[in-house]
C-alpha positions, -999 to 999 in steps of 0.1 A, spaced: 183 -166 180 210 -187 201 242 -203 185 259 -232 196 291 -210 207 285 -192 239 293 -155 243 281 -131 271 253 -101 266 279 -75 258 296 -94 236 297 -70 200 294 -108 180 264 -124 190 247 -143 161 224 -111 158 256 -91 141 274 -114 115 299 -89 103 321 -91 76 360 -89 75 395 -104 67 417 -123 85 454 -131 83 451 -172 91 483 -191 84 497 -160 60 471 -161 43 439 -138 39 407 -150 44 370 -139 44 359 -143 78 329 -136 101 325 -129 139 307 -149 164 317 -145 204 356 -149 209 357 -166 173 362 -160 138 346 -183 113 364 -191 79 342 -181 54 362 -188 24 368 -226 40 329 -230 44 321 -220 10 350 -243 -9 334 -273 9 303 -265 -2 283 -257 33 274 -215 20 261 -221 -17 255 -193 -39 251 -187 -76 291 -180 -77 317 -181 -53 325 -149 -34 341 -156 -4 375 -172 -21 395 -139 -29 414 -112 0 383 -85 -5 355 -82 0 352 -67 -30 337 -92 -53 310 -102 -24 301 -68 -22 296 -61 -61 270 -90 -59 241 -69 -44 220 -66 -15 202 -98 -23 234 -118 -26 241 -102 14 209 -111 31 207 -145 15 247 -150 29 243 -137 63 215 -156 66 231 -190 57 256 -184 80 233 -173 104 215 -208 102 250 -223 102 255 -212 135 221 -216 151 220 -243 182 192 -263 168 212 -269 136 236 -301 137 246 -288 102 282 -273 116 277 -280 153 280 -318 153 311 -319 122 339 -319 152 367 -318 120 353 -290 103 348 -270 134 383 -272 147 394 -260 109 373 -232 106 370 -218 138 399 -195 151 397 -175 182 398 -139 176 433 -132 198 451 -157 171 443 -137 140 455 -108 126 429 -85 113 433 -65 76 420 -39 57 390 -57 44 384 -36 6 400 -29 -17 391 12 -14 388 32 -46 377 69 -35 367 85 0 347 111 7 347 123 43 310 146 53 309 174 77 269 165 93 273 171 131 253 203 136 272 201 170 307 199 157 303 222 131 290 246 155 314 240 182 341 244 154 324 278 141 321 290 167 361 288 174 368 305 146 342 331 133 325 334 170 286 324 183 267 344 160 282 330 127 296 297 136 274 278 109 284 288 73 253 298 51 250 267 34 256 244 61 211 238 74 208 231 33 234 209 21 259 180 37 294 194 31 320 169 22 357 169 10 375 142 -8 396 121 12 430 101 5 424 63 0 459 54 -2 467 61 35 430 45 51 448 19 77 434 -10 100 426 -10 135 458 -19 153 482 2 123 503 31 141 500 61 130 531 87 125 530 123 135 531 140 100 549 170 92 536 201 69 533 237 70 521 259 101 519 298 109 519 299 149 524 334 147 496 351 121 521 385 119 550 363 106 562 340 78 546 303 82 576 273 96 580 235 84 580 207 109 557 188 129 522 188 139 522 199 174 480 205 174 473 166 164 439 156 170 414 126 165 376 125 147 351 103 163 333 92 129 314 65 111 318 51 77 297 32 51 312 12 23 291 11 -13 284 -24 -22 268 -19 -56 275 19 -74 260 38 -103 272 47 -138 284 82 -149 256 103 -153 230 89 -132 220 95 -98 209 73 -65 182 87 -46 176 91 -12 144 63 -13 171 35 -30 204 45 -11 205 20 14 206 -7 -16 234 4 -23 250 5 13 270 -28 21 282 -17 59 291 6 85 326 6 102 338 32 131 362 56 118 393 79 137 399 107 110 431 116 121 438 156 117 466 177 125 452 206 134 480 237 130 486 221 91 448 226 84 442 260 102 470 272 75 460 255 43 421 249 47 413 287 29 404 285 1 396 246 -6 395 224 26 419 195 45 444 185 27 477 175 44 464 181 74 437 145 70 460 126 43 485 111 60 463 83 77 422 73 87 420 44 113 389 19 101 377 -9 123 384 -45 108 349 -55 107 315 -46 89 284 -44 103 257 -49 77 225 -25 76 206 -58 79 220 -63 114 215 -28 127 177 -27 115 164 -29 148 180 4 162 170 27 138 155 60 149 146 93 135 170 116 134 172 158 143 144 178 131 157 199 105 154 238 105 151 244 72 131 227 46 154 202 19 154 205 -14 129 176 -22 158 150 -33 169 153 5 140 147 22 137 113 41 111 96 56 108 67 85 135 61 106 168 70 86 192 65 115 207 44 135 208 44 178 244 34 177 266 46 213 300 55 202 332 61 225 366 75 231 392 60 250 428 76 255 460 62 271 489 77 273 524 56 275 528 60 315 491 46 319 479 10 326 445 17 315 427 39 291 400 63 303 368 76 290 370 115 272 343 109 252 310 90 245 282 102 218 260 84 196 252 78 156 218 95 159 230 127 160 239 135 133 218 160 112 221 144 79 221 107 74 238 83 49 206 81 28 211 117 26 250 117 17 249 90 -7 220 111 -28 239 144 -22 268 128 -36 256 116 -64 230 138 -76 251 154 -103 259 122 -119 289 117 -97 296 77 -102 302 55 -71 320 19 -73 327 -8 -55 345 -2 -22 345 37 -21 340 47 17 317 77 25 323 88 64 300 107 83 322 137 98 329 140 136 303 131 155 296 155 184 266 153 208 246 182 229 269 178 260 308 185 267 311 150 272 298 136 239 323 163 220 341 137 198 372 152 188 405 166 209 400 202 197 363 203 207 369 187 242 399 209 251 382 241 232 409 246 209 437 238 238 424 263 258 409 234 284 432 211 288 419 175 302 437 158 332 443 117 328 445 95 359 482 95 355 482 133 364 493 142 328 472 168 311 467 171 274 452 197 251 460 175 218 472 138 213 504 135 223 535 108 207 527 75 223 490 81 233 464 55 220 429 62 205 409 34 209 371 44 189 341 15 199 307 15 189 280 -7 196 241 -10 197 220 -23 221 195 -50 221 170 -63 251 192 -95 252 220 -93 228 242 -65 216 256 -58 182 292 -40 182 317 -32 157 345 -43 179 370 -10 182 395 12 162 426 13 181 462 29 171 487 45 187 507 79 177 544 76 171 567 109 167 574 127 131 606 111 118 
């Protein structure tokens, strides 16, 4: 395929990707796509009648309603717009008015949270991390928990506090107990930490009571984003026994603005890690279940020009796959809706350098990293920015989900 607006090979927009988001045009929000430099006005296009579909979708601040519609109702859209854009069709390329209104370079718009989020659930599926982690903790020989090769592990996340790409995030405060033979202290994080991680948004749920299965989740899967699960480290070491995160991962998750649907990425999947034990038979996959998606970490700190590279990993390896969370999740009649985000869990590779989170890099503070600007850092630091990207490549063409960016400020 080739559109009619020119972009270069690495560009994470060619006309391959049509991703989904919102943009802030003129104060007002608007249901947009990505091609090259550009957004394209999605709700404009649809008013005048140039994306037809059975009902409108593309005239509210959500994506919501769009969503809701069904996998049908996606492919049939991205493919209209797809056609829209294509060189060989004068349809939008030759209409010189309606170009200059719907087109908007990226740099002009503001980007926004694109759902409306009901419920989050964050997974624990990097046999690395968990390991790494484990292994922290409890030492080598017991660093994966009993259950961990038979089940993904999940936790329920905040929705309230999931920000944009571009939203600062402030250095929370919370309970910690530096010294184990004394009384925990109150104030702020000083371990703070990021969570390379992918997310997938549920376009069409299930009722209370019924289950999806891993052979029909992916119908049910509108999009991936890239994902910075912010974690404060000291808070969770504290308060994690008996039940999990709690303060320590609910005061903010960084999203990137855009959506990348599963039709886009279907020419990267792969197979994932050979299990070691056998599933339960309403886990087991089969075919390619994963996607060859390269993810990396970026960190500046305030006195650098630039960021630098601490991290670069990749979708594939994680040892369970979305299929696989989205039938775990639900196969005790757990309902999903609309907008509810499932993320995947840090995402850690086989190498140090594909570690994809702070405490795993820095092993627990004990290895601290040096930045060009001669600073060192065992944990993020105030005024450091994260900046997540991930992308996949094709022979010609690559499809991205542009980046998650935000920058820590201190604890008021």
């Amino acid at each position: 395929m080739k559109s009619f607006i020119t972009y270069g090979r690495d560009s994470h927009f060619p006309i391959e990707n049509i991703p989904f988001g919102v943009a802030l045009i003129n104060g007002e929000k608007r249901i947009v796509t990505a091609i090259g430099d550009y957004v394209l006005d999605l709700k404009m296009l649809e008013g005048i009648g140039y994306i037809f579909q059975e009902k409108k979708v593309f005239q509210t601040e959500t994506l919501n309603e769009f969503m809701g519609c069904g996998k049908k109702v996606w492919t049939d859209a991205r493919n209209r717009i797809q056609k829209l854009l294509d060189a060989d069709n004068a349809e939008l390329r030759d209409s010189e008015v309606i170009r200059n209104e719907c087109f908007h370079l990226m740099k002009d718009v503001e980007m926004v949270l694109p759902v409306s989020i009901g419920d989050y659930t964050d997974f624990y599926s990097s046999r690395e991390h968990a390991s790494n982690v484990g292994e922290m903790f409890r030492g080598k020989e017991n660093a994966l928990m009993p259950n961990w090769l038979h089940i993904p592990i999940a936790y329920h996340g905040r929705s309230s506090s999931i920000i944009v790409s571009g939203e600062d995030v402030r250095r929370p405060k919370g309970q910690t107990r530096p010294d184990p033979n004394a009384a925990p202290v109150f104030g702020a994080s000083k371990q703070m930490d990021f969570e390379l991680e992918m997310g997938f948004f549920i376009g069409t749920g299930n009722n209370l009571g019924e289950n999806i299965t891993v052979e029909n989740a992916e119908e049910h899967i509108f999009g991936m984003v890239v994902v910075n699960d912010w974690s404060a480290r000291d808070i969770q070491a504290w308060e994690y026994q008996p039940l999990g995160p709690f303060l320590a991962k609910n005061f903010a998750t960084s999203i990137s603005p855009w959506i990348v649907t599963l039709d886009a990425l279907q020419p990267f999947r792969t197979e994932g890690p050979k299990f070691e034990k056998e599933l339960l038979p309403y886990l087991q996959t089969k075919g390619n279940p994963t996607f060859d998606i390269n993810l990396e970490v970026k960190l500046k700190s305030g006195k650098m020009d630039e960021a630098v590279m601490i991290c670069e990993s990749n979708y594939k390896y994680l040892y369970y796959n979305m299929r696989q969370h989205l039938a775990h999740h639900t196969v005790n009649g757990c309902n999903t809706r609309t907008g509810d985000m499932m993320a995947s869990g840090t995402i850690s590779g086989p190498t140090k350098d594909a570690r994809g989170s702070m405490l795993e890099i820095t092993w627990r503070g004990t290895e601290p990293i040096k930045l060009p600007s001669g600073e060192e850092r065992k944990f993020i630091e105030d005024g450091d920015t994260v900046i997540m990207r991930a992308y996949a490549k094709g022979e010609n063409y690559t499809v991205g989900f542009g980046e998650v960016k935000a920058k820590l400020l201190p604890a008021k």
